[in-house]
Structure formats: structure tokens, C-alpha cells
N, C-alpha and C positions, 0 to 999 in steps of 0.2 A: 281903513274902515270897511267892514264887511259889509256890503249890498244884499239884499233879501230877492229874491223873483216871487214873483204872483204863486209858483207853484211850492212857496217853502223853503226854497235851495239857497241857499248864499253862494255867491262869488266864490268861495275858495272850493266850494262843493263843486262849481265848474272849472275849475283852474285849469288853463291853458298850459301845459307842458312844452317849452321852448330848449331845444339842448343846445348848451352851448358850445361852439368848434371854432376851436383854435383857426384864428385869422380870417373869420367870415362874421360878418356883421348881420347877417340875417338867416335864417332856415334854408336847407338845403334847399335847391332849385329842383321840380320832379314836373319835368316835361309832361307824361303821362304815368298816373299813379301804378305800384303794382297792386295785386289783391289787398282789400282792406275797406273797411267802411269809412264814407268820406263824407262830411257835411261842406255841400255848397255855400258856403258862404255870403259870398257873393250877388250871385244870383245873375241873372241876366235882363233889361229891362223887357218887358212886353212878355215875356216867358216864364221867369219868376224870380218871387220876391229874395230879396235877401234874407238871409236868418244867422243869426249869432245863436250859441248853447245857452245862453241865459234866453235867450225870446223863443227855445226849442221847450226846454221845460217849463215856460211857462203859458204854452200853449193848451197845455192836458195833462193830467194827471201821468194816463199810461206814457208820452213822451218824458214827460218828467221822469219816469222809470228810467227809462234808454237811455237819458242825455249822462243817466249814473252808472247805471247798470254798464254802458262799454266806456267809463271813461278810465284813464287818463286818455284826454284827448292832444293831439298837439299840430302845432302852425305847418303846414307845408303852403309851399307855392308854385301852383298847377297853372300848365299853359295849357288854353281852350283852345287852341290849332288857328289864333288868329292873331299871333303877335302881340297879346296883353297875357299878361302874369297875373291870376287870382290868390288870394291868401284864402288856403281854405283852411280845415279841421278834420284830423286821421284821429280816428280811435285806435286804440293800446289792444285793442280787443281782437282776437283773430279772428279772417274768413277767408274759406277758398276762392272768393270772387269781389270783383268790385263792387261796392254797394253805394251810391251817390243818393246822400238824402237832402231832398230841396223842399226850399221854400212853397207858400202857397204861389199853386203854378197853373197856366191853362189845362193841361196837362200831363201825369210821368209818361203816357207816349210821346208827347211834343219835347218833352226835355232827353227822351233815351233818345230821337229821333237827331237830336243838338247835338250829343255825345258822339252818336256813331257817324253823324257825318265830320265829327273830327276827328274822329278816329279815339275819343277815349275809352269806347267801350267793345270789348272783345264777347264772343260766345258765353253766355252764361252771366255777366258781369248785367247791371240791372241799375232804373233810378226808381227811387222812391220819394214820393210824395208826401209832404204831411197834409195836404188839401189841395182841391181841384176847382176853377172858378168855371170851367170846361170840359168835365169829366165826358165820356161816352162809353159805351157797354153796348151790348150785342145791335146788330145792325144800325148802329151808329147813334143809339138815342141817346139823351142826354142822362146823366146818371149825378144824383146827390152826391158830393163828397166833401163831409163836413170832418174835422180835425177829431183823430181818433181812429180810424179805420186805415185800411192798407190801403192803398195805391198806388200798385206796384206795374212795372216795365222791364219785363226779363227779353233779352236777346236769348234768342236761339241759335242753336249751329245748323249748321244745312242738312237736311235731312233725306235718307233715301227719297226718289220720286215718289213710292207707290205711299209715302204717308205725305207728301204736299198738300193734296184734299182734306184729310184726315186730324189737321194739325191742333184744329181747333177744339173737333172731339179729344185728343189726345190729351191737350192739354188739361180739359174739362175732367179727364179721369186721373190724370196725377193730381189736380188740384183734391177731390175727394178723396182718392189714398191719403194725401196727408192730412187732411181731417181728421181721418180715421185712425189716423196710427197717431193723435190726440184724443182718443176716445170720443168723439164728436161722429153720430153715427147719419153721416152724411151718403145721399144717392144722386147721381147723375140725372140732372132732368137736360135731355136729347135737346139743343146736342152741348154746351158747355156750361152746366149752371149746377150751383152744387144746392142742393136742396135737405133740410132736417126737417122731418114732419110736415113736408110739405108747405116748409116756409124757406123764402132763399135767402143766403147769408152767405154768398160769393161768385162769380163768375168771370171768364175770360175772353179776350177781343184778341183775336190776329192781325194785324197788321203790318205790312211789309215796307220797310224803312233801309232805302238806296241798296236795296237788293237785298235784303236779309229780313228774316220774319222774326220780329216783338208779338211777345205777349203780352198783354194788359192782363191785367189781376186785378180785381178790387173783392177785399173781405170786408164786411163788417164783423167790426170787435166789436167798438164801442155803442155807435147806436146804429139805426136803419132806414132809412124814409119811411115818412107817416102812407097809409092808402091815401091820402090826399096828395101826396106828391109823386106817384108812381103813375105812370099812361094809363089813361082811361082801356076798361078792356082787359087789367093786366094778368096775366096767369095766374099768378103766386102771390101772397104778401111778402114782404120782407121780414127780415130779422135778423137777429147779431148774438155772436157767439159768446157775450158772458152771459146771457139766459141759463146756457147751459154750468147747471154747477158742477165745479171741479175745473172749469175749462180759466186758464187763467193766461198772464203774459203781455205783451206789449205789441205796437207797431213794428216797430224796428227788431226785435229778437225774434217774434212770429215768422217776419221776413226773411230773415237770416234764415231759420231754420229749413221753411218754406222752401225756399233758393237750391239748399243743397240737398234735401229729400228731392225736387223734384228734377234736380239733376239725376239722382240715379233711378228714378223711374224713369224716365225719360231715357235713357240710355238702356235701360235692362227690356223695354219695353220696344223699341223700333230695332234693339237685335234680333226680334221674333217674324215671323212670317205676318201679313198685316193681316189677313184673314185668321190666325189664331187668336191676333189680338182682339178683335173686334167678336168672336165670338168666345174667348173662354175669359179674357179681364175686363172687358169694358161691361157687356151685355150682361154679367149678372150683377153691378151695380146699377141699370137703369132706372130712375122711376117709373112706377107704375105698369113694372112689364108683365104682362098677362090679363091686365085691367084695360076696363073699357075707358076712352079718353076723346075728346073733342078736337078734331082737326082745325087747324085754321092755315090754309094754303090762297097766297096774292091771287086773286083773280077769281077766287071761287066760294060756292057756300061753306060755311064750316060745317062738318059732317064728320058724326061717330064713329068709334072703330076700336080696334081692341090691338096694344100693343104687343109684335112677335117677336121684335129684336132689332139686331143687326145686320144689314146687308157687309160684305164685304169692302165696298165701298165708304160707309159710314152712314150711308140713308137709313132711315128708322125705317122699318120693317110693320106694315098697320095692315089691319083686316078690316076693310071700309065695314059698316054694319048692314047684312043683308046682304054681302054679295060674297062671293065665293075664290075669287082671285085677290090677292094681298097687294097694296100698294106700298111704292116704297117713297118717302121725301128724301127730298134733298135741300129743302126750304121749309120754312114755314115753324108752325108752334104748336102743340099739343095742352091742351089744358085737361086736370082730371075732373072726370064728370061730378 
């Protein structure tokens, strides 16, 4: 009998691909996966939840896409570096990197952070979330993450010194190249938030996980928090990239894509001198460079001033108003007046 899911699909539409081999009674054993996109299965308790492809499609339309769009999917069984064998689910679908998509979870930093301390995830290899009970985003606030949107957790490779500081800018301008190279005419608001129109619709968190720096991502595709649920005070409102028409695509395939464009920005971009980067790619996609903008610095009044650019270091570059010597942050937020 064919089973139906909430999102349309029947059971055979998710059909588990199992190959059979001569004198083994169950799926190859794959200690640690190679490149490929992987549904966690399993899940971990307090971490996140379990999810099977029928309870993937039938969480949201656009996953319902994914769970089609990379299947044939089929059974492997993955050791999580603690002596239990999980049965997960490999897509038929090719990728240069590992891609681990989990349940709703506190976190994809807190599950990339599970992965690299057992060692499943290498540079560039990333988890993905389908919802967050614990999201956070810049200086550690908390951040909506409802079913539909990316919530992603890219490892990085170690990167020269002189961009350690820089990383978070860095990431903040690959993330807007590839917006852009979706026809999505996205600018950098200082220092990692990709902004259309003056509304934001994605941003990036650094965080350094047993010695190595994750990137947090989160886009909104599907929807965005209402002004009632953003911090009081907040710069920008929110918003999400099907407003924009023509802009189309999924979680999981956005992701993918995502992944491997900003591998090669990321690589094409810290072969350069860090002072070219910051003044000829970063700084002419700033927001509101040349406009007058609202300072907000911990400890002090907020006070006007007109944006100049980029320091070499990555400080925004501001002309207090009325005064004649340029200040530079290395903290803080800019709101346009």
C-alpha cells in the first residue's frame, strides 16, 4: 500500500535505495562518510531530533522539493566517533563536500560543533538545519528559526593570520556575492549582514569550535520575523528572498550551491593582499557608503557621521558629524538615518 506525507509524496516517491552485496546482510559500514549529502537520521537526544524523508517532506513545501529533487536516497551506517552505528540516508545526488542535514536542533553550530569534535567534518564540509529551537546571530542574540529558511554551519580551513580579524567581514562579502550572482541585488551592512533595500534577508556568526572557525549562516527564503519579534531598537527589518521575483529554489539546493560558490570566493579572495581586499571587493559593496548613518558604540551616546569605508583592518571607516578627524569601529552598529 502506498503511504501519502502531509506534503503530497507517497512512500515510493521517497523510496529508500538499499544495494544488495553478496554475503552482507546489511549496508556497507562507512565509519566516516566521504563527500555527499547526508540526512541525519537519527539525531542525537538534547541536540536534535530525529527525521526520516517522509517527516523531511513533510515539514514544508520547499523541503518537500529537496527530499525529491536529490533523491535516490539510500541506507548507510555512519559511526559518530563514540562506538554506536547510526543508519543514516546518502543522496544519489553529487557534492564536493559533506552536507549533514538535521533534525529540528538547538543549533547547526551546536551539531557542526558534535561533528568536528568527532571528527566527521573536514574544511568546507558543513550541517544543516531544518529549524532551530536555539538559533543565535550576531553578538550572540537569539534569532527566529522557523522551517523553511537555511540554517547553515560551514567549517572553514585555517586561514592566513592577517584575515583571523577579518573573518567574519569576509564571510559577510561572499555571503552577498552569491546573492548576486542570483540576481538578488544584495549590499553588505558593516560588518556581516547582507541587506536588499534596506531590509535583511541573511547574515553570518563566527564561531571557533575545538580550534577551528564555523561559520553560522542563516538566509531567509521562506519567511522572516515579524518587527514584533526582532530586539527592540533594531537597525533593519527583516525579510526573505521569495519577495524577490524570479528568485526561486530550496533549502537544501540554495545550500549546496551556496557551499561551493563560497568556497571559491573564499579561496580567490585571501590569495589577495588583505588591504586590497578590503578596499577594492569588500568596500564598494557597503551599505550606505558615502551617507550619513547613526553610530551606536557600547558605552557611549549614539552619534551621527557619514560612512568612508574600510580600514585595513576591517573597522568601518566614519566621519563623526562636526568633527574633522574620522573614527574608526571595531564594534558596535550603524543604523541609516
Amino acid at each position: 500500500m502506498t503511504r501519502q506525507s502531509d506534503a503530497g509524496l507517497s512512500s515510493q516517491d521517497l523510496e529508500v535505495s538499499v544495494p544488495e552485496v553478496p554475503g552482507v546482510a546489511e549496508p556497507s559500514w562507512t565509519p566516516v562518510p566521504g563527500p555527499g549529502v547526508f540526512l541525519w537520521s537519527g539525531g542525537s537526544a538534547g541536540l536534535a531530533d530525529p527525521l526520516t524523508l517522509e517527516g523531511l517532506a513533510g515539514l514544508h513545501p520547499l523541503w518537500a522539493k529537496d527530499a525529491l529533487a536529490f533523491a535516490p536516497w539510500q541506507e548507510v551506517f555512519v559511526g559518530d566517533g563514540a562506538a554506536r552505528r547510526q543508519s543514516w540516508r546518502r543522496s544519489g545526488r553529487y557534492a564536493g563536500s559533506r552536507v549533514v542535514v538535521s533534525g529540528p536542533c538547538s543549533s547547526s553550530l551546536d551539531v557542526a560543533r558534535y561533528f568536528v569534535e568527532h571528527k566527521i567534518l573536514t574544511s568546507w564540509d558543513s550541517a544543516l538545519a531544518v529549524s532551530q529551537r536555539l538559533g543565535r546571530g550576531q553578538l550572540g542574540r537569539s534569532w527566529s528559526s522557523p522551517v523553511g529558511n537555511i540554517y547553515g554551519a560551514l567549517l572553514l580551513p585555517p586561514a592566513a593570520r592577517e584575515f583571523d580579524a577579518v573573518l567574519s567581514l569576509l564571510m559577510g562579502y561572499c555571503l552577498v556575492r552569491f546573492l548576486r550572482s542570483k540576481n538578488v541585488p544584495a549590499f553588505l551592512k558593516w560588518p556581516n549582514e547582507s541587506l536588499v533595500d534596506d531590509v535583511k534577508v541573511a547574515g553570518v556568526r563566527i564561531e571557533e569550535r575545538g580550534g577551528r572557525c564555523v561559520a553560522g549562516v542563516g538566509v531567509n527564503v521562506a519567511s522572516a520575523p515579524a518587527a514584533g519579534e526582532l530586539r527592540a531598537n533594531h537597525a533593519v527589518p527583516a525579510g526573505c528572498l521569495r519577495r524577490f521575483a524570479g528568485f526561486g529554489g530550496s533549502p537544501l539546493g540554495i545550500w549546496c550551491d551556496l557551499v561551493d560558490f563560497v568556497r571559491t570566493c573564499y579561496g580567490n579572495t585571501i590569495a589577495r593582499e588583505v588591504g586590497d581586499v578590503m578596499a577594492s571587493l569588500i568596500e564598494p559593496l557597503l551599505c550606505w557608503l558615502g551617507q550619513e548613518v547613526m553610530v551606536e558604540e557600547a558605552g557611549a551616546a549614539p552619534g551621527r557621521g557619514r560612512i568612508l569605508g574600510l580600514a585595513q583592518d576591517g573597522a568601518l571607516r566614519v566621519m563623526p558629524y562636526g568633527k574633522t578627524r574620522e573614527k574608526r569601529l571595531t564594534s558596535g552598529a550603524v543604523r541609516r538615518v
